[in-house]
N, C-alpha and C positions, 0 to 999 in steps of 0.2 A: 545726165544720162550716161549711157556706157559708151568708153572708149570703143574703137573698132578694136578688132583682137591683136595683140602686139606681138611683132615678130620676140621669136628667143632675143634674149640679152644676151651680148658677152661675159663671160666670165670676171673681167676688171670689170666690166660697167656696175655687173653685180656685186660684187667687192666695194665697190663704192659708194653703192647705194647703200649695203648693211653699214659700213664702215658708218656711216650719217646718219642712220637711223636714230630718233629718241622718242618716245612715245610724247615726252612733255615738250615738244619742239616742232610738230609736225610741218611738213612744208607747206604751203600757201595752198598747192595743186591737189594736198592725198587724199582729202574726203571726197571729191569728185570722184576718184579713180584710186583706190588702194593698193588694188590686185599686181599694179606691177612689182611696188615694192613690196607684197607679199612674198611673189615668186622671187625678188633678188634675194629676199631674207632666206626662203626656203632653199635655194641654191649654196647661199653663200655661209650664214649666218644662224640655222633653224636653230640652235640656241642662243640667243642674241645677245647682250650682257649690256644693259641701258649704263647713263652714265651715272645715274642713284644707286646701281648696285642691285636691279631688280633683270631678272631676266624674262626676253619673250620670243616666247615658243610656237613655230609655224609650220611645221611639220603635222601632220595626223597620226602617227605613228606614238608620238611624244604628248599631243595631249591626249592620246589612250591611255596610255598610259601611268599622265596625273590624274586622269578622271574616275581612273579605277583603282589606285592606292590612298580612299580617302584617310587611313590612319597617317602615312606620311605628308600629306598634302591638305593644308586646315583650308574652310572654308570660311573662317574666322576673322573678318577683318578687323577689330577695335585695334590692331596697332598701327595701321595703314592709316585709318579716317580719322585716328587721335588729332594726327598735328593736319591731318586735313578740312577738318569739319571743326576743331574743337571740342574736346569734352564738356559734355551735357548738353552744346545744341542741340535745335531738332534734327537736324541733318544727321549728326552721330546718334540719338538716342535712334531714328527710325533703324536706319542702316545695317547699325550693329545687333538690333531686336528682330530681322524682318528674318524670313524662313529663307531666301536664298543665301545668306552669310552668316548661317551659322551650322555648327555642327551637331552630333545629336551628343544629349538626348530632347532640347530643344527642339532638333530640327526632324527628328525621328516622330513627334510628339506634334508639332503642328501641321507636319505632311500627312501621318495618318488621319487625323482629324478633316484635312482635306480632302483627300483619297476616296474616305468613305462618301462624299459628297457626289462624286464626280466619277460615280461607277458607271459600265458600258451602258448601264439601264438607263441609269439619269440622264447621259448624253443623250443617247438615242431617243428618249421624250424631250429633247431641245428643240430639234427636228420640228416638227411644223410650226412652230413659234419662229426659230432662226430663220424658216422659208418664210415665213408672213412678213417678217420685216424688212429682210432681203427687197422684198417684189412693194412694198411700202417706198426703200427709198430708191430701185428703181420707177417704179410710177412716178414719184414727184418729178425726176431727173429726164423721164420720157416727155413731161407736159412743159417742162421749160426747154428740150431740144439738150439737151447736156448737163454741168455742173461741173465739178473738181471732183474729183476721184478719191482724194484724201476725207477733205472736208463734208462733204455730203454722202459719202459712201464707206469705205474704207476704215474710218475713224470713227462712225454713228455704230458701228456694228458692234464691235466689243465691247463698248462703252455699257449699250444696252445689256449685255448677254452675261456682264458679268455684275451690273446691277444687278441683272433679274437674279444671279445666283447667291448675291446678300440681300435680294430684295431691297434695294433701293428706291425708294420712292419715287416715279420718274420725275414728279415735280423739283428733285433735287440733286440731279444730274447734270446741271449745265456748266458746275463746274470741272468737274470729272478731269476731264481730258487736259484743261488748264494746269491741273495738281500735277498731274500725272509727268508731263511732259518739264515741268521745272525740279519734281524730284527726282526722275531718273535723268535728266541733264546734269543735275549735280555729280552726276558719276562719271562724267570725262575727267580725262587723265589729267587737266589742268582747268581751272574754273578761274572765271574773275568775281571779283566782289560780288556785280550785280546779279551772276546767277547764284553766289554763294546765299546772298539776303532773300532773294527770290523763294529759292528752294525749301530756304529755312521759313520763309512766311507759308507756305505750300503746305508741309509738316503741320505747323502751328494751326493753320484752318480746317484741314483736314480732319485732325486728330478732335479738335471740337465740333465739327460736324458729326465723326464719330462715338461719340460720348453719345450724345443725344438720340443717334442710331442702336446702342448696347442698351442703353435704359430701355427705348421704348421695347427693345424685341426682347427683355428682359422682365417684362412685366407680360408680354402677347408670345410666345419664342412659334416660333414655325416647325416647318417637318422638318425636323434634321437629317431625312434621307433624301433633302433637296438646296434645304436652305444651309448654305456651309457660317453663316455668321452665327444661324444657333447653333450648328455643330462645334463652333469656336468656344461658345458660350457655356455650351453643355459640360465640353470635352468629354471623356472616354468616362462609360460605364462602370462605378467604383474603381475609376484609374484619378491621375494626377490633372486638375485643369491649370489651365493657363491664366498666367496670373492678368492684371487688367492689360497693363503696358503689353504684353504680350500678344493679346487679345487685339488692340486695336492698332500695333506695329505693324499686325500681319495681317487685317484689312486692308492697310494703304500699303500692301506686300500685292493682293490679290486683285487690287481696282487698278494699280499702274503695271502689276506684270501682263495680267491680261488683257492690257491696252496696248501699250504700246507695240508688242511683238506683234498682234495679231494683224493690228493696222499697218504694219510695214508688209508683211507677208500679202493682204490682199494686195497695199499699193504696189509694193514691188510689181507681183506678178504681172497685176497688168498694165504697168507701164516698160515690164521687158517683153511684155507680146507686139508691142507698138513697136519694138524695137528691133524685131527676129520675127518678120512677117512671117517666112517658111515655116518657122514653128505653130504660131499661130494658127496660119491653115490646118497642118495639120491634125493641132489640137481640136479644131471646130470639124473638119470633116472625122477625125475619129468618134469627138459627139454625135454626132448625126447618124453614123452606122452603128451605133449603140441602138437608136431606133427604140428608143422607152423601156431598153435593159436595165433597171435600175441598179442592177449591181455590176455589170459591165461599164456603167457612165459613172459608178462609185472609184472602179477601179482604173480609170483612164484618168478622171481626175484628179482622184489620190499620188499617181504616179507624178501627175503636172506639179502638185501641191508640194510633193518633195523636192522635185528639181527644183521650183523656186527657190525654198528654202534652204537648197545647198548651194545657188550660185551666187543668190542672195541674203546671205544670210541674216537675218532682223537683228540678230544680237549677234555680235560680230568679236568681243572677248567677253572673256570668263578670267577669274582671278583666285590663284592659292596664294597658300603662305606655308614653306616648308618646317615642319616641326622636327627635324633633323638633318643631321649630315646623309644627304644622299645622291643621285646621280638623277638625270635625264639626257638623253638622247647620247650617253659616253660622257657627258659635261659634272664636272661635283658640283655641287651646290651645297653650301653649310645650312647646317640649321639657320631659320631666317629668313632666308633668301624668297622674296615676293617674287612671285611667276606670275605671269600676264598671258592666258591661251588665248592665241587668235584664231577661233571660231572660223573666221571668214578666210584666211587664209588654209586650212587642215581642210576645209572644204573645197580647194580648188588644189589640192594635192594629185599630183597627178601620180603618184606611186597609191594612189589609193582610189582615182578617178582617172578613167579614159577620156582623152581629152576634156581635162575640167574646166578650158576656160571657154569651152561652148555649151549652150543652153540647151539641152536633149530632154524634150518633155517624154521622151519614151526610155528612155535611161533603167534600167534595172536595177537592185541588185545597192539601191542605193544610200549607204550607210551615213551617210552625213550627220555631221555634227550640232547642227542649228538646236538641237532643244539638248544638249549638252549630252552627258551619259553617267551612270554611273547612280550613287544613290541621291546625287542630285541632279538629274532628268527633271526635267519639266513635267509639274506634275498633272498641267495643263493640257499636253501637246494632242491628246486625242478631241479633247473639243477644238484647240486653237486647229487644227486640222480637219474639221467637220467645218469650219467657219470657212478657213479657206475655199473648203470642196463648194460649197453653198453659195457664197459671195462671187467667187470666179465665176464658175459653170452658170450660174444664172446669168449673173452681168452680160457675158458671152448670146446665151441663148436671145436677151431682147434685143444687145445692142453688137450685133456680129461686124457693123462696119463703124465701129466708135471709134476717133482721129483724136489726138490732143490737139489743143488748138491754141497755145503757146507752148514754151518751154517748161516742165515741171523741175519746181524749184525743192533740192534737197535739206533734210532736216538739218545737215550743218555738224553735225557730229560721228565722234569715231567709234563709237562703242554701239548703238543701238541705227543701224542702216535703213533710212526709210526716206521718204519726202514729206515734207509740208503741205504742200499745194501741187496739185497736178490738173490745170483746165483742161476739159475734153467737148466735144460736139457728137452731136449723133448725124454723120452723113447720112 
């Protein structure tokens, strides 16, 4: 869970801490608790110079910055994941194919094709489906008195949601979360073997379950102003389609990005209300004076929904690769030069947040960085944030005195911020 909030560092302490910093070396204690050596990094370090020759950038100012001159800054990784994954694994063939890493006209080409899927309209017909199953896995979790917050909540919800939106069979969903959670693992800064084989058998299953998924909706195709697999399929209207690999890259692009984020966002949030009871009240008595406003309890929500995901942020770096001699934060950087944004830290910026390392569910005004920016924004973020509003605000309305009833154990990793398991009881 979270540290109590930590007084200021000294200046040497903080000096010391960037001085020691390596992204491939982390210490024992930083996945419990990052934020402080964020703040030393941003103090001391915000452009950090690793000992590979890659730098990481913790400032918000500085990833504005990269996120907004995509022509200098690639989203390209095949030179990073060459000697990482190997050439031709599945791990490099996904990676380097999927629509977050790559550039356009690729990436131009599979987002619109997404985009159109996943208009205001379509969201907002998600809506009583997303409530029906919401109030499904609460009821199970009310008649056994509690459950895990992850596992029976948190994790069943995007699973579902973004099945439904390639229409997934639900009989063929069990393993979803499994895939999901060993291919985006493979994306920490340092992997051993067993997540490396892991990963790559995760690829390898997947991609044959999808085969069999393209055939059948290839011979039957759905609405394509709902179903985005046949929109994948279709592509664009006497425009260019996508070739197969591409095609079925950016399914396992779309079943693990709208898992995994969406699942740390519900879990986060409420196991940091466990944690910041005053908030929590708050939260709950400003629902209540909403009194069946529905766009008033949209808008209290929505606000809660961001703060979570600025203090928690689910994806915690982002990653360039510089296609020229140029600068950030006053720092040159040659052509090359791999940049690592930390998400999680540009979001506790306090030249950009007042007091960012408190949790202010009433907070305004606030720009955070959790679904990235620039022309690769998440192209998700208005459902993954219809999920949150849904999944919280309900949770809250059945179970307002919910208690965890051990410690919730986190996912273990630097890049993607969430828990595994969190047991909870209904007092």
């Amino acid at each position: 869970m979270h540290d109590p909030i930590t007084p200021p560092m000294t200046a040497a302490r903080a000096q010391a801490i960037a001085a020691g910093f390596d992204l491939r070396a982390l210490p024992a204690d930083f996945l419990a608790n990052p934020y402080p050596v964020y703040a030393a990094l941003r103090e001391s370090q915000p452009v950090r110079r690793m000992p590979d020759g890659s730098v990481f950038l913790t400032r918000c100012a500085d990833l504005m910055a990269v996120y907004r001159d995509a022509q200098t800054f690639s989203s390209d990784k095949q030179v990073e994941f060459a000697p990482k994954y190997g050439v031709g694994s599945p791990l490099f063939e996904h990676h380097t194919t999927s629509l977050v890493f790559n550039d356009p006209p690729l990436h131009t080409r599979v987002r619109r094709l997404i985009m159109g899927a996943l208009t205001r309209r379509a969201i907002a017909e998600m809506e009583p489906g997303l409530i029906a199953l919401v109030d499904q896995l609460l009821d199970a979790m009310d008649a056994r008195g509690g459950g895990d917050l992850i596992e029976d909540f948190a994790s069943a919800i995007p699973v579902e949601i973004i099945g439904n939106l390639l229409d997934v069979p639900h009989e063929d969903r069990g393993p979803l979360r499994a895939w999901s959670l060993a291919i985006l693992g493979a994306l920490e800064p340092t992997l051993t073997p067993q997540q490396q084989a892991v990963g790559n058998q995760a690829v390898t299953e997947m991609l044959a379950y999808l085969r069999t998924l393209v055939a059948a909706r290839r011979r039957r195709p759905g609405d394509p102003e709902r179903d985005v697999l046949t929109r994948l399929i279709q592509g664009e209207a006497g425009g260019e389609q996508l070739s197969e690999v591409e095609l079925l890259q950016n399914c396992i692009f779309l079943l693990n990005a709208g898992h995994e984020t969406t699942t740390n966002l519900i879990g986060n949030g409420l196991i940091a209300l466990q944690e910041f009871p005053d908030e929590r009240e708050g939260l709950q008595r400003a629902l209540h004076d909403c009194a069946g406003d529905a766009m008033a309890e949209e808008t209290v929500l929505g606000r809660a929904v961001d703060e979570f995901l600025r203090f928690e942020s689910s994806n915690q770096l982002g990653n360039r690769r510089a296609l020229k001699d140029t600068q950030v934060g006053g720092v040159d950087l040659p052509a090359g030069t791999l940049v690592t944004l930390c998400i999680g830290a540009a979001n506790r910026d306090p030249a950009q947040f007042a007091h960012p390392e408190v949790l202010n569910l009433t907070r305004e005004g606030n720009k955070h960085l959790a679904f990235g920016f620039g022309i690769h924004q998440c192209a998700g973020l208005s459902l993954a944030r219809l999920e949150g509003r849904i999944a919280i605000g309900r949770f809250l309305q059945r179970f307002p005195d919910y208690g965890l009833s051990a410690a919730p154990v986190r996912g273990g990793r630097a890049r993607f911020r969430g828990f595994l398991h969190a047991p909870f009881s209904v007092r």
